[in-house]
Structure formats: C-alpha cells, structure tokens
Backbone as a ProteinNet text record, in pm:
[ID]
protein_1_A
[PRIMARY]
XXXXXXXXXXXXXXXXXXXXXXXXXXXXXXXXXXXXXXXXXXXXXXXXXXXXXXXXXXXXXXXXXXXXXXXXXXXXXXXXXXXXXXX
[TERTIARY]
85.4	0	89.9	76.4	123.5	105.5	166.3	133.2	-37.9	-50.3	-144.3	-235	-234.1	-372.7	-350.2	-288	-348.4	-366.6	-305.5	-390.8	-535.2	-579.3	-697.2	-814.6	-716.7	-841.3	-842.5	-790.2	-784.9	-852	-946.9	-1037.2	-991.5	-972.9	-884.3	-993.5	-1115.1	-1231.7	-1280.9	-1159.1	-1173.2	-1097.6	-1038.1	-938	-1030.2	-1037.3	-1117.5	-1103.1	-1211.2	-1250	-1138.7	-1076	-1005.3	-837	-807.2	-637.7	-592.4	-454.9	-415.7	-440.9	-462.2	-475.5	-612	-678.6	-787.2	-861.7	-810.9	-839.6	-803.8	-656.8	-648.8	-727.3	-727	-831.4	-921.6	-990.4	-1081.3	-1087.6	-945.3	-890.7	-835.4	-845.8	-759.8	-859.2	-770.1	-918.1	-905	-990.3	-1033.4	-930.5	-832.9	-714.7	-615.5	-577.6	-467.7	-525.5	-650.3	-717.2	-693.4	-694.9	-739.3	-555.4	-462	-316.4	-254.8	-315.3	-272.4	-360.2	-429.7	-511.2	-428.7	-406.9	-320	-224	-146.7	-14.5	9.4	-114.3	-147.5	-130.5	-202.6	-195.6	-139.2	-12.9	105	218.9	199.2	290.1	225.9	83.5	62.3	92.1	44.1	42.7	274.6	325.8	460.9	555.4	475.9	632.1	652.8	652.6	709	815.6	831.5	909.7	1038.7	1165.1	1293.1	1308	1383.4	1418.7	1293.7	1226.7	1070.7	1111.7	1074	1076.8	964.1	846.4	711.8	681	750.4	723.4	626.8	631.6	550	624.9	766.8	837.5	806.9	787.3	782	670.7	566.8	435.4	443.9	508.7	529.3	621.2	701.2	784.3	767.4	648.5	553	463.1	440.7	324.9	369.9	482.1	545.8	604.6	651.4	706.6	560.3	428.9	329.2	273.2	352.9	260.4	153.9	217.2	117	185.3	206.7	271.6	226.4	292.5	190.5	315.1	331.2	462.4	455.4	590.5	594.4	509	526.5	424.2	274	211.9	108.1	37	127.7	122.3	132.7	230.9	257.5	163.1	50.1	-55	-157.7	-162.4	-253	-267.1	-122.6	-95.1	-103.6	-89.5	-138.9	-264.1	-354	-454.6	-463	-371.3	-377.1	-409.2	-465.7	-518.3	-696	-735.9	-847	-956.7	-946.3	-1042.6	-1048.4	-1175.9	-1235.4	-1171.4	-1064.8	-1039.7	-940.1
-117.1	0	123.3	199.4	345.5	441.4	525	633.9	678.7	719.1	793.8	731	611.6	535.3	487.6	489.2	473.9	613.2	726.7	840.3	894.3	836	859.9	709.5	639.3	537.7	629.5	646.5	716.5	769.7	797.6	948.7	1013	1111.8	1229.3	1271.1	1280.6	1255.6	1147.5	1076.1	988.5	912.7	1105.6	1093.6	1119.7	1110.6	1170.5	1352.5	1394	1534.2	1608.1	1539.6	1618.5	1563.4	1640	1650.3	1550.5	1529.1	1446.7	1510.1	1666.9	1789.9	1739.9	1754.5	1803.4	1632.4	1500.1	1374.8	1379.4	1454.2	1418.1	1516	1637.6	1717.3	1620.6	1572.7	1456.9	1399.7	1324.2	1230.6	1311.9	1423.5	1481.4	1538.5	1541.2	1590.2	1720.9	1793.4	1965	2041.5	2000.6	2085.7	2123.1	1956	1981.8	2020.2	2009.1	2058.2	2174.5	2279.8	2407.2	2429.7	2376	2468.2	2441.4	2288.9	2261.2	2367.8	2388.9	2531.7	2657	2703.9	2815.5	2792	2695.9	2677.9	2709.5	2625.7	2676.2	2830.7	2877.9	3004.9	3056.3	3069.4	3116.8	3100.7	2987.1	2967.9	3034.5	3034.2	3133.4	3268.3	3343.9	3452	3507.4	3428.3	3451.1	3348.6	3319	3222.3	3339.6	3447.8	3562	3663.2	3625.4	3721.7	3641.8	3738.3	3698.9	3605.3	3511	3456.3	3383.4	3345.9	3316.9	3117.6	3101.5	2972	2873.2	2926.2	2867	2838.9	2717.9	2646.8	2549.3	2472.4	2364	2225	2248.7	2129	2145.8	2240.7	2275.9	2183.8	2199	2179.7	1969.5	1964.1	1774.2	1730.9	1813.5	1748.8	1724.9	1838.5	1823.8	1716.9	1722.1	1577.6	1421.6	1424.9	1337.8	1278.4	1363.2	1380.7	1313.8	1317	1259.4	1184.3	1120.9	963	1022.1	1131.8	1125.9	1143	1120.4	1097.4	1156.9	1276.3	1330.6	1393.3	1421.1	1429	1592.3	1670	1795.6	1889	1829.4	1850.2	1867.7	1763.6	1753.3	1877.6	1893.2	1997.4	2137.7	2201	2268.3	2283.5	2184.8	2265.6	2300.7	2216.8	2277.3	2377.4	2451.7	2572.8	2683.6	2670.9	2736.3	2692.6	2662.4	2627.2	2565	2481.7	2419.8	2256.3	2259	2082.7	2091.8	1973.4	1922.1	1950.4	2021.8	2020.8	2199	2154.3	2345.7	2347.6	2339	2377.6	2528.4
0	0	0	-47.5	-89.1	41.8	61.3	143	108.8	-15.5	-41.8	13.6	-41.2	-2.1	92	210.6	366.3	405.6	353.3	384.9	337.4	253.2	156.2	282.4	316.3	380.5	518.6	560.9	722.9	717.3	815.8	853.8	956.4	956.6	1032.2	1153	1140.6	1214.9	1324.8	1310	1407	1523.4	1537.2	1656.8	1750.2	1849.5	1992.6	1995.1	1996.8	2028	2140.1	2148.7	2337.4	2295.1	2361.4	2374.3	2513.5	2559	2662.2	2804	2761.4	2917.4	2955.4	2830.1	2867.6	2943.7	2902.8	2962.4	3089.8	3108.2	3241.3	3324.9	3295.8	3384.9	3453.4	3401.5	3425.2	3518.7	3503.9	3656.2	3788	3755.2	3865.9	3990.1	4104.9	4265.8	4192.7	4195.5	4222.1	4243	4373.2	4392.2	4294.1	4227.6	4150.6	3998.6	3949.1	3833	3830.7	3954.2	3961.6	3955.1	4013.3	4022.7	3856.8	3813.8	3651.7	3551.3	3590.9	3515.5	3518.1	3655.6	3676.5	3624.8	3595.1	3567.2	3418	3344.6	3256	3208.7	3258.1	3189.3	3281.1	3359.6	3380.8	3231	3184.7	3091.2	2998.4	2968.5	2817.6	2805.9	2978	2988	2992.5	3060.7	3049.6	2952.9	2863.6	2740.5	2653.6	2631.9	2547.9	2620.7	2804.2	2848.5	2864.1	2837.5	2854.3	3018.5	2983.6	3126.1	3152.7	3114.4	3191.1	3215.1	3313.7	3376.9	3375.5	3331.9	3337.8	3176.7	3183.5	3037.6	3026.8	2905.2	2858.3	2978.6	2919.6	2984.1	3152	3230	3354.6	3387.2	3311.9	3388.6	3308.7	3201.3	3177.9	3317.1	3370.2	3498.9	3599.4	3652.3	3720	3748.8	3643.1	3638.5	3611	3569.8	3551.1	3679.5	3756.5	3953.7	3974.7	3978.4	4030.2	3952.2	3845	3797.7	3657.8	3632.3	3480	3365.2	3272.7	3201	3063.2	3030.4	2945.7	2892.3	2736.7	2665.7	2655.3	2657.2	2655.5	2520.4	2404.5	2287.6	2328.4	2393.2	2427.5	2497.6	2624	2678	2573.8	2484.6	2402.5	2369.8	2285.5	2182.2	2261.5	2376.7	2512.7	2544	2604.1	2572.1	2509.2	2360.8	2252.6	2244	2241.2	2245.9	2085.1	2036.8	1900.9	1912.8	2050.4	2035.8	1989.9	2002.3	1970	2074.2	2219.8	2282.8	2287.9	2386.8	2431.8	2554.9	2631.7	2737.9	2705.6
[MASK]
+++++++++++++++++++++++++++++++++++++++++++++++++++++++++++++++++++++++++++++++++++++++

C-alpha cells in the first residue's frame, strides 16, 4: 500500500474530540485541576518574556514527579490552544 492510499483510507475525524490535558483534567481531585489550570496560563500569559521559567516542559515534569505521564508537545498545543479540545 502506498502512502497515499493509507492516507486517503484514514479518517482524520476519528481521533477523539479532546487533547491528553484536557483527559487528564478529568482524573484529577479539584485541587490539583485548579493549580494545573493556573499553571497553565502562567505559561501562556509569560512564554514571550525573557528569562521566563514557566514552560511547557515545567508543567510535563511536574506531572510526571506525580505519575502522569503526558509528553511535553502535548502539553505545548494545550498551551497554545492548538489541540483538539475546548479547554
């Protein structure tokens, strides 16, 4: 089979509506939903200032230190808000 035609059979429509943030939101108690939110947009509101420490990778190390496992990319389009969900 050709590239083309496993891209022509695929439906692109039939990834899941939601990104890896927005699943785990899900699983998480209230507390840590609400500081992974803030954290969140600590990094959107400061990834354009010089020196800034509150990255994508910050908040994958984080979570990674407590058992979730969620790849720095993932986080990234989260961030930008270029994933698949409404969060």
């Amino acid at each position: 089979m050709t590239l083309k035609e496993s891209l022509d059979r695929l439906d692109p429509d039939r990834r899941p509506n939601t990104c890896s943030v927005h699943l785990l939101f899900k699983t998480l108690e209230p507390e840590d939903a609400a500081a992974l939110k803030e954290a969140i947009e600590m990094v959107r509101t400061t990834r354009d200032q010089p020196g800034n420490r509150f990255t994508s990778s910050w908040i994958a190390e984080a979570l990674k230190s407590e058992g979730h496992l969620l790849g720095v990319a993932s986080i990234r389009r989260h961030v930008r808000r270029e994933c698949r969900c409404a969060e």
